[in-house]
PyMOL CGO cylinders between C-alpha atoms (Angstrom):
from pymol import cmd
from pymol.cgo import CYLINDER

trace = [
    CYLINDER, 5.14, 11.93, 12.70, 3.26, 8.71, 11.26, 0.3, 1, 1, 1, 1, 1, 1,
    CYLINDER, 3.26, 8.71, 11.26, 4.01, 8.20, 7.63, 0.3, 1, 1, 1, 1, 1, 1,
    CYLINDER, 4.01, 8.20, 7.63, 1.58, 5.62, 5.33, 0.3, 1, 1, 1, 1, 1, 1,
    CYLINDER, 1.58, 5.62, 5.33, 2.83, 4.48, 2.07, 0.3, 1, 1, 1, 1, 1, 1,
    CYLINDER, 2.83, 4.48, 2.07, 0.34, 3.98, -1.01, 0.3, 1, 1, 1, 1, 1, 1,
    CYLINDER, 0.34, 3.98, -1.01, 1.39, 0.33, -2.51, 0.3, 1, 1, 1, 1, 1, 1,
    CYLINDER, 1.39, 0.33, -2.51, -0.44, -2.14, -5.23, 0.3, 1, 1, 1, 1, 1, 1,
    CYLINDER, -0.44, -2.14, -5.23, -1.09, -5.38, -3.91, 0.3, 1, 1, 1, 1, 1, 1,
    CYLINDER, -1.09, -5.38, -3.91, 0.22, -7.84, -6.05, 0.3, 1, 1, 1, 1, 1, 1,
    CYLINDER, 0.22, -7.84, -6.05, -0.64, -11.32, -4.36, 0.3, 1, 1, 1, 1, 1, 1,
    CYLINDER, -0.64, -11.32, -4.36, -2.43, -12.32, -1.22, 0.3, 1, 1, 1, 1, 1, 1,
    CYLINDER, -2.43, -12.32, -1.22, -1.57, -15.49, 0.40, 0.3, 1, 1, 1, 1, 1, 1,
    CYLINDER, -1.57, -15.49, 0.40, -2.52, -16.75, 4.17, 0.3, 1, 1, 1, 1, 1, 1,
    CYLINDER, -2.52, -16.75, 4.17, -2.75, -12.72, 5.74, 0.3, 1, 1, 1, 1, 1, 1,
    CYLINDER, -2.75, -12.72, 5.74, 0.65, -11.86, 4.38, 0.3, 1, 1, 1, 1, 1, 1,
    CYLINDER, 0.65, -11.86, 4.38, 0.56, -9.30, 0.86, 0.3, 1, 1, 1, 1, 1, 1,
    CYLINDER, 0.56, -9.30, 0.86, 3.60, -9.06, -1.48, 0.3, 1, 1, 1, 1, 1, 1,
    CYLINDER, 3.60, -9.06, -1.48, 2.77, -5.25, -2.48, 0.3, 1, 1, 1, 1, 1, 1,
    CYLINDER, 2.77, -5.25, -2.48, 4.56, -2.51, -4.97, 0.3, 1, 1, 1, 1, 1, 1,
    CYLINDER, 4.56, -2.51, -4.97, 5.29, 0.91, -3.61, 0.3, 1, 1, 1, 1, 1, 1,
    CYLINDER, 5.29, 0.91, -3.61, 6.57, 2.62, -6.48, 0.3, 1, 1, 1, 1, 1, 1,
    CYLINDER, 6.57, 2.62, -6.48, 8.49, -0.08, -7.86, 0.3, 1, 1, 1, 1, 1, 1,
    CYLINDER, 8.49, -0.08, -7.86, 9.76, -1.61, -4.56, 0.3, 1, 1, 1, 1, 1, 1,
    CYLINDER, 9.76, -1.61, -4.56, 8.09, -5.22, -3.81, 0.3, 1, 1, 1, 1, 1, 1,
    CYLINDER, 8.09, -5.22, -3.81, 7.74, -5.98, 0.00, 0.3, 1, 1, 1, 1, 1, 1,
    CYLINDER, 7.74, -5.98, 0.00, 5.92, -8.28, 2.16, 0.3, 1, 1, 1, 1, 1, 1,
    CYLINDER, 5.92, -8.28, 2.16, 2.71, -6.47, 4.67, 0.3, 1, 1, 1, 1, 1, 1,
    CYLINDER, 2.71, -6.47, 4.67, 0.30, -8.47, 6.98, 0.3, 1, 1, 1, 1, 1, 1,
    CYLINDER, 0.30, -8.47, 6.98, -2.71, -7.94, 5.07, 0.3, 1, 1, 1, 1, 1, 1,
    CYLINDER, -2.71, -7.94, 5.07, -4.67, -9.49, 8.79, 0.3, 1, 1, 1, 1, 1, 1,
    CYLINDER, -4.67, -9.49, 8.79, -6.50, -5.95, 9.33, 0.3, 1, 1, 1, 1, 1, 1,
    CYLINDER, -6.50, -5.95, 9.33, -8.30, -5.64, 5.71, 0.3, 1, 1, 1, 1, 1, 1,
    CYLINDER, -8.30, -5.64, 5.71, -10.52, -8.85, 4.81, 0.3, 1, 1, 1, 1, 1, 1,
    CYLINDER, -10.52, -8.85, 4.81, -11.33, -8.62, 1.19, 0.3, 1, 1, 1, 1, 1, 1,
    CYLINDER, -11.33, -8.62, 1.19, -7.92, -7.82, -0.55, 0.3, 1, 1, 1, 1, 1, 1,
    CYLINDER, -7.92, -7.82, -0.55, -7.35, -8.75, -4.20, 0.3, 1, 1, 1, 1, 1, 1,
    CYLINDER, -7.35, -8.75, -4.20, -4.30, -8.68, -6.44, 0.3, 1, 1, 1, 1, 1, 1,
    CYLINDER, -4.30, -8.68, -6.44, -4.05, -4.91, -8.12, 0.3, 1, 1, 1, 1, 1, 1,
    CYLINDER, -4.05, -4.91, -8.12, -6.46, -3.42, -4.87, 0.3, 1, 1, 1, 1, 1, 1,
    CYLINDER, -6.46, -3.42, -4.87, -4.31, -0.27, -3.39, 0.3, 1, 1, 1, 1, 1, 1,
    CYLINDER, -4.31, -0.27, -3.39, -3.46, -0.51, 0.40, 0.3, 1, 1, 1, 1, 1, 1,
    CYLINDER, -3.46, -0.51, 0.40, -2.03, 2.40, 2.74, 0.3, 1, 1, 1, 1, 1, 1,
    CYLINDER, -2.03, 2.40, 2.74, 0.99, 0.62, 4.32, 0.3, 1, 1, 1, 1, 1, 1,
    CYLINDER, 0.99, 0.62, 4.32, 2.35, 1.57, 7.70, 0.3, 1, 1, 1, 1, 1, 1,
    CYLINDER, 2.35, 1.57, 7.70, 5.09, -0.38, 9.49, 0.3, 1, 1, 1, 1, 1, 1,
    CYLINDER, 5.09, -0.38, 9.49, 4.70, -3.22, 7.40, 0.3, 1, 1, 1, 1, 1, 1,
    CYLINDER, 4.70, -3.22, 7.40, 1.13, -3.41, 7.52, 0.3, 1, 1, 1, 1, 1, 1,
    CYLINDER, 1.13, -3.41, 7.52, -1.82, -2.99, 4.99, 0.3, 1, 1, 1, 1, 1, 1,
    CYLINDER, -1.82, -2.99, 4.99, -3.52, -0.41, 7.49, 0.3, 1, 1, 1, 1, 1, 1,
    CYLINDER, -3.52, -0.41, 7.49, -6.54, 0.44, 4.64, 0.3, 1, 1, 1, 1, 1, 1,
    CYLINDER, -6.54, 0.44, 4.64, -7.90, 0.30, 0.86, 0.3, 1, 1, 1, 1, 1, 1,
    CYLINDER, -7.90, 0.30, 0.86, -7.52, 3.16, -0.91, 0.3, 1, 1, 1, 1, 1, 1,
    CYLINDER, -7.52, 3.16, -0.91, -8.48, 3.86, -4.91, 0.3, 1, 1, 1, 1, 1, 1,
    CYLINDER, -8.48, 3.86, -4.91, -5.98, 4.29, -7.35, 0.3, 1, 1, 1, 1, 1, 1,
    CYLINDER, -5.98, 4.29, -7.35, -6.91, 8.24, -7.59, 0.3, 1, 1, 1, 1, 1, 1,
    CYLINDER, -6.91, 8.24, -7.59, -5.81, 7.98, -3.83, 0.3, 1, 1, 1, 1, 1, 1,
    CYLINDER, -5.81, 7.98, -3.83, -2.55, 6.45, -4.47, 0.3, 1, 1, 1, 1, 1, 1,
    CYLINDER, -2.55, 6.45, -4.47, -1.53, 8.79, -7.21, 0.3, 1, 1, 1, 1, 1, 1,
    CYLINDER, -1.53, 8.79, -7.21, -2.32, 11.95, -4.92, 0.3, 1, 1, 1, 1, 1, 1,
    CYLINDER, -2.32, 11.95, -4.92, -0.34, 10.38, -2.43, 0.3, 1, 1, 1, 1, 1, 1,
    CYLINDER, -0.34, 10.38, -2.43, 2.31, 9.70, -5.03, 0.3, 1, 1, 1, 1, 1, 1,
    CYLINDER, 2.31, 9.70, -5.03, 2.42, 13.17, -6.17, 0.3, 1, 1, 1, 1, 1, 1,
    CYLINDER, 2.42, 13.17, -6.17, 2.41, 14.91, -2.48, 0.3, 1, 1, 1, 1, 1, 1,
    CYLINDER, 2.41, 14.91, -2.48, 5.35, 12.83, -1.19, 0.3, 1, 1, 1, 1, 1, 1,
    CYLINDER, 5.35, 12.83, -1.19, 7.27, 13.74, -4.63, 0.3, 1, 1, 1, 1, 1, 1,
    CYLINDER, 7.27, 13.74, -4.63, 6.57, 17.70, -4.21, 0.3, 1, 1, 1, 1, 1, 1,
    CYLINDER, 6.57, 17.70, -4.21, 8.11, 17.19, -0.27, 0.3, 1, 1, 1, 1, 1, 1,
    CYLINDER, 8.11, 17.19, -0.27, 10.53, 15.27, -1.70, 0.3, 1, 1, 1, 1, 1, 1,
    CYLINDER, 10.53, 15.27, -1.70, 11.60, 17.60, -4.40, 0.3, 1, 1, 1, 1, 1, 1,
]
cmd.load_cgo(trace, "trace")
C-alpha cells in the first residue's frame, strides 16, 4: 500500500521544497510540479511533491488519516 502525505510548502529553492506536514518540516524534490509557491499544498510521497492539492484537500486528508489513526 502507497501512502501520500498532504504538506504546506513553505519555500521553494532550485527543485528542492522545505514543506510542513502537520507540524513536521522536511525537505521534497519539488522537480515533478513546475509552478509551486510558498503556502501551495503538495501530496508528498517518498520524499517527493507528487501533486497540488487545495487546502480543502489537505484537511480531508488530515481528518481521514486521524479517524485510521484513532
Amino acid at each position: 500500500m502507497c501512502v501520500g502525505l498532504p504538506a504546506r510548502v513553505v519555500n521553494v529553492k532550485d527543485g528542492v521544497a522545505l514543506v510542513d506536514a502537520s507540524g513536521a518540516q522536511r525537505e521534497v524534490s519539488a522537480e515533478l510540479i513546475e509552478e509551486l509557491d510558498p503556502g501551495d499544498y503538495v501530496m508528498v510521497h517518498a520524499g517527493v511533491a507528487i501533486a497540488k492539492i487545495t487546502a480543502d484537500d489537505e484537511e480531508e486528508t488530515d481528518a481521514l488519516l486521524d479517524a485510521v489513526i484513532d
